[in-house]
C-alpha positions in Angstrom: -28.0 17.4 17.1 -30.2 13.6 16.9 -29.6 14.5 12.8 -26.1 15.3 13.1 -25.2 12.2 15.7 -26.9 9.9 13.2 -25.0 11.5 10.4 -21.8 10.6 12.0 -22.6 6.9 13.5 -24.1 5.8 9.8 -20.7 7.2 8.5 -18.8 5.3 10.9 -20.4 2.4 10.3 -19.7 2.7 6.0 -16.0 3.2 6.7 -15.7 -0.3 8.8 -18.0 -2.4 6.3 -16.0 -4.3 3.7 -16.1 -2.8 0.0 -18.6 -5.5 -1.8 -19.4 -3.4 -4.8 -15.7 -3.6 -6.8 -16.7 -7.6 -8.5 -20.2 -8.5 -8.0 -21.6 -11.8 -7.8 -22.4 -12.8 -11.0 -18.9 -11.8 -12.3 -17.1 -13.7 -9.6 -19.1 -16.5 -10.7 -18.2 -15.8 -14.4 -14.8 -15.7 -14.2 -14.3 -19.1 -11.4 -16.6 -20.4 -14.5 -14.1 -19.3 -17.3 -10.8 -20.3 -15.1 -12.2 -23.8 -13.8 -14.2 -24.7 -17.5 -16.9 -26.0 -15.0 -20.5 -25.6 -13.7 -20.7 -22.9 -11.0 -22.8 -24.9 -7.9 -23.1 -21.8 -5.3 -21.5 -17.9 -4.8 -21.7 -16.6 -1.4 -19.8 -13.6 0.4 -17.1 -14.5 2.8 -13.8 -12.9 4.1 -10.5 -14.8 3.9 -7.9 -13.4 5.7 -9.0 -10.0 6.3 -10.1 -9.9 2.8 -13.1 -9.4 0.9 -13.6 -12.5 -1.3 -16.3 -14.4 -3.2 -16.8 -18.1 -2.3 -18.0 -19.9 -5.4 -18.4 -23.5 -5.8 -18.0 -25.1 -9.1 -18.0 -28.8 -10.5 -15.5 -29.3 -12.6 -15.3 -31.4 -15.8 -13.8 -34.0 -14.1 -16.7 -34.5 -11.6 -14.8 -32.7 -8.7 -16.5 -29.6 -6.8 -14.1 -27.0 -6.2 -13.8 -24.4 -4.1 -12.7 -21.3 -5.3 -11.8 -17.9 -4.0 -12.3 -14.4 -6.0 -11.4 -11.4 -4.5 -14.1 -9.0 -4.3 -11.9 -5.7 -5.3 -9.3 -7.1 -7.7 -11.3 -10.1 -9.7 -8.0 -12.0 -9.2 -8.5 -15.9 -7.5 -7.0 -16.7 -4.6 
């Protein structure tokens, strides 16, 4: 029954954790690289309006830093 219970909570738990796997890290950094034609800074997780999405800060040519959001599933910035 312990085996069964644990089954079920551990399932539980996958169904309410955000899909992270769809665009990893480095290619939400690649593609905030290609799109802003700067230097990516930092790439963390985050959540943007009930959305996965990948935070990643670039400089750009132009000596700004930029934020930029991917979204974790589609690739697509936000």
């Amino acid at each position: 029954m312990k085996t069964i219970a644990t089954l079920v909570c551990a399932a539980m738990l996958a169904c309410c954790l955000p899909a992270w796997a769809d665009v990893s890290r480095d290619d939400a950094a690649s593609m905030a690289q290609k799109a802003s034609g700067g230097r990516v800074l930092a790439v963390e997780r985050a959540e943007h309006k009930g959305a996965a999405v990948w935070r990643v800060k670039v400089l750009t040519p132009q000596g700004e830093v930029r934020v930029m959001l991917i979204d974790a599933a589609s690739g697509r910035a936000r």
